[in-house]
BAMI-56194 format. One record per residue (C-alpha): residue number from 1; chain; x, y, z. Coordinates in steps of 0.05 Angstrom, whole numbers. Layout:
! residues N
{resi->NUM chain->A u->X v->Y w->Z}
...
***
This chain:
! residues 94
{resi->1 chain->A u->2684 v->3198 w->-548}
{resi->2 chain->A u->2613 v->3218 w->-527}
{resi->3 chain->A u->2590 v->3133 w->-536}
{resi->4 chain->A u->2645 v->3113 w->-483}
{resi->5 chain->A u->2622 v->3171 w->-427}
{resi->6 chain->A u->2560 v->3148 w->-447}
{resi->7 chain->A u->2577 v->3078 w->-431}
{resi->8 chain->A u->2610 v->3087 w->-375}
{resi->9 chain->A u->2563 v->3125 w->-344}
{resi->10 chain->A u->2511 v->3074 w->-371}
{resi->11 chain->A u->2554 v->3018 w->-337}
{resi->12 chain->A u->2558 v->3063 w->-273}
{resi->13 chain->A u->2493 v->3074 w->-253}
{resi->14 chain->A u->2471 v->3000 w->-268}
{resi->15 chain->A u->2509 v->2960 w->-230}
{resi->16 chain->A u->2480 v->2979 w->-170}
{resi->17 chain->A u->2409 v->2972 w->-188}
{resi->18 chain->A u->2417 v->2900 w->-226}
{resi->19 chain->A u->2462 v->2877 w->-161}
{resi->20 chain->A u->2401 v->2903 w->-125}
{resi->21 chain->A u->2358 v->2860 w->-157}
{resi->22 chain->A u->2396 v->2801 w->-165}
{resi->23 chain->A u->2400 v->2809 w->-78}
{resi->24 chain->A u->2322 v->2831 w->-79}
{resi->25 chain->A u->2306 v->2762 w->-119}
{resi->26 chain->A u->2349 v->2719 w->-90}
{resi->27 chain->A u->2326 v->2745 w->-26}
{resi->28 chain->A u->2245 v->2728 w->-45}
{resi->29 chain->A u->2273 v->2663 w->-62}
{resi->30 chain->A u->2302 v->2637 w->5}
{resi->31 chain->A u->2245 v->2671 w->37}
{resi->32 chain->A u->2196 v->2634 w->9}
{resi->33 chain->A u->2244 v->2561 w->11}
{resi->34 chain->A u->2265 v->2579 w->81}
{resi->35 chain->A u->2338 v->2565 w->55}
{resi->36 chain->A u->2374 v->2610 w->84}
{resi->37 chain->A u->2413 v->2563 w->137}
{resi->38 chain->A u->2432 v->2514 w->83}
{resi->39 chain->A u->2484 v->2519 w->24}
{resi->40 chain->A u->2462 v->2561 w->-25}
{resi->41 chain->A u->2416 v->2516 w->-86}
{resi->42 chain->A u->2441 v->2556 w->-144}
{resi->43 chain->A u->2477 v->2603 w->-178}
{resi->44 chain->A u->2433 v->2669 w->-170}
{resi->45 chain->A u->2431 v->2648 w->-88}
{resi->46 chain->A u->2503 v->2644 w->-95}
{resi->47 chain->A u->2520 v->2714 w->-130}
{resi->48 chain->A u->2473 v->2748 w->-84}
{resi->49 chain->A u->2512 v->2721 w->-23}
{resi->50 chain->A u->2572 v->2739 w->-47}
{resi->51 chain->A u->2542 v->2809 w->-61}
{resi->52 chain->A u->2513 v->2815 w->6}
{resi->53 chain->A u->2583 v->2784 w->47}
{resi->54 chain->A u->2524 v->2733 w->76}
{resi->55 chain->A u->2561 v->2687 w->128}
{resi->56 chain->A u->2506 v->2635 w->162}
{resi->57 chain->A u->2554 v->2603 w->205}
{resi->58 chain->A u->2518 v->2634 w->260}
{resi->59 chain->A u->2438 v->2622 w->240}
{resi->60 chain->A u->2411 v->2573 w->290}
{resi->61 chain->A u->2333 v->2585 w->262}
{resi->62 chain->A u->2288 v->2570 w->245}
{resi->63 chain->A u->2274 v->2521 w->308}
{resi->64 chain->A u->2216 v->2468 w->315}
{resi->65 chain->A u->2171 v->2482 w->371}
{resi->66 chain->A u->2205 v->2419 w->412}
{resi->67 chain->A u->2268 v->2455 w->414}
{resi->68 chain->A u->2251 v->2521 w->437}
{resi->69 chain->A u->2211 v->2484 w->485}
{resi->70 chain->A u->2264 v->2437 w->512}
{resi->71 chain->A u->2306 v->2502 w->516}
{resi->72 chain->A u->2253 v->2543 w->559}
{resi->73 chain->A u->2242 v->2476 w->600}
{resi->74 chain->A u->2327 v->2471 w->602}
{resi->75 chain->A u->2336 v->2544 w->624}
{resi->76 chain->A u->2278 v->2536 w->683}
{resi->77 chain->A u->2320 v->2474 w->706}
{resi->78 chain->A u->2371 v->2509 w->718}
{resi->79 chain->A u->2392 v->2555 w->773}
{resi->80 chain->A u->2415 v->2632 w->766}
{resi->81 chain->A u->2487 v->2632 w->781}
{resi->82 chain->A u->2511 v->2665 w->854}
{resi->83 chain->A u->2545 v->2732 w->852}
{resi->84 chain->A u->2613 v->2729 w->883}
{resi->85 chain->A u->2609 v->2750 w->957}
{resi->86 chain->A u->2652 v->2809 w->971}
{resi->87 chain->A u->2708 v->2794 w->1013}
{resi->88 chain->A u->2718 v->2856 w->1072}
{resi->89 chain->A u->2772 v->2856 w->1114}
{resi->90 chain->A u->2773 v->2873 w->1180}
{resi->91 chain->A u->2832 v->2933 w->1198}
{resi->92 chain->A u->2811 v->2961 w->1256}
{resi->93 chain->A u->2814 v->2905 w->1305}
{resi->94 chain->A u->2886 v->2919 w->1320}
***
């Protein structure tokens, strides 16, 4: 009876740390391929996603220089939109 506790506990305290560093790995990995936008390349990128809950639908970095020039250049070109006049009406002229 002792040898399961002792498993369990065994099995308890480590999950966490191997799922934290599968993540920490995986994480040194795309850091260092700049992967992180893309699909993940393996099966450890994979896991560690799926640990995580990563979604990179949203990433749009890293950028080239051109773009995030073309996008200051863009935003100059354009003009600040007008705030809507307030409309006052006139009750006293009766």
């Amino acid at each position: 009876m002792f040898i399961v506790v002792l498993c369990i506990a065994a099995l308890a305290v480590g999950s966490p740390i191997f799922a934290a560093f599968i993540v920490s790995v995986a994480s040194i990995h795309e850091d260092a391929n700049w992967s992180l936008g893309r699909p993940p390349s393996n099966t450890l990128d994979r896991i560690a996603r799926r640990i995580v809950a990563f979604d990179a639908d949203s990433i749009d970095w890293p950028r080239s220089k051109a773009q995030v020039q073309a996008e200051k250049a863009l935003r100059q070109l354009t003009p600040e939109p007008a705030e809507p006049v307030a409309r006052t009406e006139n009750r006293s002229a009766a």
